[in-house]
C-alpha positions in Angstrom: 112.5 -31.4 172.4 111.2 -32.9 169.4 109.8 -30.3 166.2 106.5 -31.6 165.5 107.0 -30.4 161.7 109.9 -32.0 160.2 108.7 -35.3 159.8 105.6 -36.1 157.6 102.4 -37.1 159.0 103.2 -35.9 162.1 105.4 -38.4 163.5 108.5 -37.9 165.7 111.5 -39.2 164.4 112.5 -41.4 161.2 114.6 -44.9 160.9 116.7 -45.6 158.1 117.3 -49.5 158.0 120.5 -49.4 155.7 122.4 -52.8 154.6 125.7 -53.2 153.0 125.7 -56.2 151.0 130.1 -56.6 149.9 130.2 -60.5 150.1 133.7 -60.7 150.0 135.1 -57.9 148.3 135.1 -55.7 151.5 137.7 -57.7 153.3 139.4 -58.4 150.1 139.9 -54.4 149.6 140.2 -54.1 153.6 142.9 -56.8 153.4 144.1 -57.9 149.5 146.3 -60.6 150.8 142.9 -63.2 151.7 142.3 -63.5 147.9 142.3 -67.4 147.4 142.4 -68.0 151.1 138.9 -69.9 150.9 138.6 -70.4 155.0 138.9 -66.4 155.7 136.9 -65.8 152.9 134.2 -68.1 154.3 133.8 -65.5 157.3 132.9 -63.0 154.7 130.4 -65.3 152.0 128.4 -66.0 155.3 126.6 -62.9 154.3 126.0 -64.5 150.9 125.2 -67.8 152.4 122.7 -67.5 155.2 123.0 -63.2 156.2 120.8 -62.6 152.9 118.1 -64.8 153.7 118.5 -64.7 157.4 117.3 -60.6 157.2 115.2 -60.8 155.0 112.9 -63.0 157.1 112.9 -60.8 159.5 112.6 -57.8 157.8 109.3 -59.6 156.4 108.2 -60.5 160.3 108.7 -57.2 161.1 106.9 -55.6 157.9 109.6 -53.1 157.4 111.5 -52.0 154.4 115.3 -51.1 154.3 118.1 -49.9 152.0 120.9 -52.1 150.6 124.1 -50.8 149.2 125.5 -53.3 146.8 128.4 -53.5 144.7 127.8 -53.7 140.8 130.4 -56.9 141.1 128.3 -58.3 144.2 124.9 -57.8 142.1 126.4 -59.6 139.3 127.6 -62.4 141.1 124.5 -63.0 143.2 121.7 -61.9 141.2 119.1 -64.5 142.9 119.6 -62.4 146.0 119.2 -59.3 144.3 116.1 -60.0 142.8 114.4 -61.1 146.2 115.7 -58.2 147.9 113.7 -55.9 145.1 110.9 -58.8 145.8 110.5 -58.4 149.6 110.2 -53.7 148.3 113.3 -53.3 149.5 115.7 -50.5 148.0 118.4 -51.2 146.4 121.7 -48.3 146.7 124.8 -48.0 145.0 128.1 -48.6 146.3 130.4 -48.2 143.2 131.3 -51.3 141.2 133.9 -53.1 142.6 134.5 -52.1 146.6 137.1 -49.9 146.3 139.1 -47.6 148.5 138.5 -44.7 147.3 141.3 -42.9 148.9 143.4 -44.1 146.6 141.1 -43.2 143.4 141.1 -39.6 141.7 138.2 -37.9 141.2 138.0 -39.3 137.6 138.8 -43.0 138.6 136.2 -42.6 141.5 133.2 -41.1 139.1 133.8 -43.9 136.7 133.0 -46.2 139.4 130.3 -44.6 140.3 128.7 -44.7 136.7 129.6 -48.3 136.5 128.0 -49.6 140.0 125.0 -47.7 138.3 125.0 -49.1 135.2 125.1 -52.8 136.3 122.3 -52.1 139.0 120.5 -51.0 136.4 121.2 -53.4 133.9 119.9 -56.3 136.1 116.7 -54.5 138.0 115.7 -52.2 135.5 115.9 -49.4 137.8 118.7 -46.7 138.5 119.5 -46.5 141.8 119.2 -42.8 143.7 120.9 -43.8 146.8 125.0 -44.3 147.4 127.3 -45.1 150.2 131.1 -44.8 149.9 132.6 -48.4 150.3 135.8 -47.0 151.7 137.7 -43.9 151.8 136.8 -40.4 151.1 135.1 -39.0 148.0 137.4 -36.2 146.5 136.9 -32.6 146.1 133.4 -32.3 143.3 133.2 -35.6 144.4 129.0 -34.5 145.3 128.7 -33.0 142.0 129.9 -36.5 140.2 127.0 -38.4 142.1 125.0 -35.2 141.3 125.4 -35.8 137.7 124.9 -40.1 137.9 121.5 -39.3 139.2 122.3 -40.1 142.7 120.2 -37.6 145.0 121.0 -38.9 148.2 124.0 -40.5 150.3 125.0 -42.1 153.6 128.7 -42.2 154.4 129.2 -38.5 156.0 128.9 -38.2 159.5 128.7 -35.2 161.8 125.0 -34.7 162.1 122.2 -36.9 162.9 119.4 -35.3 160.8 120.0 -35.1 157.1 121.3 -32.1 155.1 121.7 -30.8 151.9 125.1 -30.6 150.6 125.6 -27.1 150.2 127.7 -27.4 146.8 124.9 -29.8 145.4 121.5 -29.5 147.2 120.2 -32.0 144.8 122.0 -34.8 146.9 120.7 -35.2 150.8 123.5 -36.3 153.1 121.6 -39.1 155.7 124.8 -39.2 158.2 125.4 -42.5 160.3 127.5 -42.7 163.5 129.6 -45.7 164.6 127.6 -46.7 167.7 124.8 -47.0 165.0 127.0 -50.0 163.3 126.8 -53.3 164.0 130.9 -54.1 162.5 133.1 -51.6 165.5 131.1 -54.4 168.1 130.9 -57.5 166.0 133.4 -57.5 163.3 135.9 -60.0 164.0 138.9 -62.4 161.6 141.5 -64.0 163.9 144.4 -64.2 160.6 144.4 -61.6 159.1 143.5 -60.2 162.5 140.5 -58.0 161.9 140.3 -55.6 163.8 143.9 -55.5 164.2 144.0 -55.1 167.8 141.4 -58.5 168.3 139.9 -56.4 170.8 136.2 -57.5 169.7 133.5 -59.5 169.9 131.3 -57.1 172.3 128.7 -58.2 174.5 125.7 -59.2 172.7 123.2 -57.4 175.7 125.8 -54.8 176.0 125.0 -53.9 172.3 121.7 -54.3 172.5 121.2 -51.7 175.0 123.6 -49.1 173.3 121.2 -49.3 170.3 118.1 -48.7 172.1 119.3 -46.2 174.7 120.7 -44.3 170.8 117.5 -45.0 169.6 115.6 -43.2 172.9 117.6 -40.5 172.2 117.2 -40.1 168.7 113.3 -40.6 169.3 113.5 -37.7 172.2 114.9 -35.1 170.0 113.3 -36.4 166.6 116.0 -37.5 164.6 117.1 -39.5 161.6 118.3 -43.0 163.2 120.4 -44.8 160.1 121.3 -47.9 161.3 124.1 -49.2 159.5 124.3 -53.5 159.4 126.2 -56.4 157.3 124.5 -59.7 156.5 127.8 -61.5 157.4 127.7 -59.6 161.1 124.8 -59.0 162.3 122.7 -62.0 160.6 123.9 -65.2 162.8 121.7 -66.9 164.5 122.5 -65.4 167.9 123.4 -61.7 166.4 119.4 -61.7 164.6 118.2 -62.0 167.9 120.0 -58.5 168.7 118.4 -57.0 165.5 115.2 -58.6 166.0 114.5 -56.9 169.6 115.9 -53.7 168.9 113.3 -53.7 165.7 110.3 -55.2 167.3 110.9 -52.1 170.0 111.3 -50.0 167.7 108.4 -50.7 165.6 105.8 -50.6 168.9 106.1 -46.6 168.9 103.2 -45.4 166.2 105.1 -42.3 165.7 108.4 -43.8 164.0 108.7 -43.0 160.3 110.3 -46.4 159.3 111.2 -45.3 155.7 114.2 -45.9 152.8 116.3 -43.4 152.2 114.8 -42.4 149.0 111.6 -41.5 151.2 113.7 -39.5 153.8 115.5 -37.8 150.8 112.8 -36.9 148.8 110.9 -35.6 152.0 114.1 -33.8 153.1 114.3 -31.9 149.6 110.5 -30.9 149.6 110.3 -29.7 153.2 114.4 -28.9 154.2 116.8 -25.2 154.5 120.3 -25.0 153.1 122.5 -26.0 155.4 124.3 -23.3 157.2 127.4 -21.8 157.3 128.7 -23.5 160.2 127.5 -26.7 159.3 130.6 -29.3 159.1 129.3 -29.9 155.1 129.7 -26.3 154.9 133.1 -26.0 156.6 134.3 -29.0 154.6 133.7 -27.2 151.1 134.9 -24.2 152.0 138.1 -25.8 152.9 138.7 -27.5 149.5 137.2 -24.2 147.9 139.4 -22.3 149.5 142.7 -24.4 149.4 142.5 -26.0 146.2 145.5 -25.4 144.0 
């Protein structure tokens, strides 16, 4: 059962509302051959055109606050949606400067990324962000350290837990870990050419998804847990997908004893009140594996 003294204030379990906000330079690093193809572009600028607005409205229904990870490039390009994000108190998260795989960046290439994203977020809100989610790929060995030293001091892109840790090389950075069924792209995302996913075997059942979501989110509630939920404006923002979002919220919201916070807030509680991981933790595996086998 639940432990009554991890989360503050008594409460049971904490939400993370997390948004990635790419526009089009997901796809565009998912699948480089759409650039100038303005109709499969269109699928992705949705988010830009009506996602945006379309969850922010109901984020400001539902009186809840959330994280967005956006791009320094996206930022640049659509600061009128930035600044009512920061208007509505949302957070606003890194996610590098251009969306890049970073699989195919060194640690160098993908630190000076890092630096960048931060430096334009900052240049246009005035604030440097704390928070970062990898927008593809795999952060290289000292890769923590990097966001360490950018002022980052928590992330979401590891998996392999579902409360948060401290990175055992860096504690200064909390790990909040997401899980696919906790995504709204593996049920929605969808392109017919360039077929995305390749296999065309989505779009999932919009009731079917809604009750994966809430029987996760009993769950996470039972055991007292850190439930990230992971959307896209593009996605989950239609006008029939909201409706998904907008039940599984207003449930979620009727239980007094949810901690709806940002990540900042489940980070900085995390650090304050948290243990080093241990040593058979997958974080601690991990490092030891590089540790041990790097050359």
């Amino acid at each position: 059962m639940a432990d009554s003294h991890v989360w503050p204030h008594g409460k049971r379990c904490a939400v993370v509302l997390t948004v990635d906000y790419n526009d089009i330079h997901g796809i565009l690093t998912q699948a480089p051959e759409v650039a100038g193809r303005d109709k499969t572009l269109s699928v992705w600028r949705y988010g830009t055109q009506r996602g945006v607005e379309r969850l922010l409205g109901l984020f400001r229904e539902l009186g809840v606050r959330s994280s967005w990870f956006v791009p320094g490039i996206v930022a640049e390009e659509n600061p009128q949606h930035l600044a009512a994000i920061l208007a509505d108190g949302h957070e606003i998260a890194s996610a590098g400067y251009r969306h890049q795989d970073y699989d195919t960046l060194d640690l160098t290439a993908q630190s000076a990324d890092v630096a960048k994203g931060c430096t334009a977020l900052h240049a246009l809100t005035g604030v440097r962000p704390t928070g970062f989610r990898l927008p593809a790929g795999n952060g290289a060995p000292g890769f923590i350290h990097a966001l360490k030293d950018h002022g980052i001091r928590w992330s979401s892109s590891w998996r392999g837990d579902d409360l948060p840790f401290l990175h055992p090389t860096a504690p200064e950075v909390v790990e909040l870990p997401l899980h696919y069924e906790l995504e709204d792209e593996p049920y929605f995302a969808f392109n017919l050419s360039p077929a995305v996913p390749p296999a065309q075997s989505r779009i999932a059942s919009y009731s079917h998804t809604l009750g994966n979501l809430q029987m996760d989110f009993a769950g996470f509630h039972r055991f007292g847990l850190c439930y990230v939920l992971r959307l896209h404006p593009e996605i989950i923002a239609t006008p029939g997908r909201i409706g998904v979002l907008r039940e599984l919220l207003q449930g979620i919201v009727q239980h007094d004893d949810v901690w709806i916070a940002t990540g900042a807030e489940v980070a900085q509680w995390w650090t304050q009140t948290a243990a080093p991981v241990a040593q058979d933790h997958p974080a601690s595996v991990y490092e030891r594996h590089y540790r041990d086998n790097l050359v």
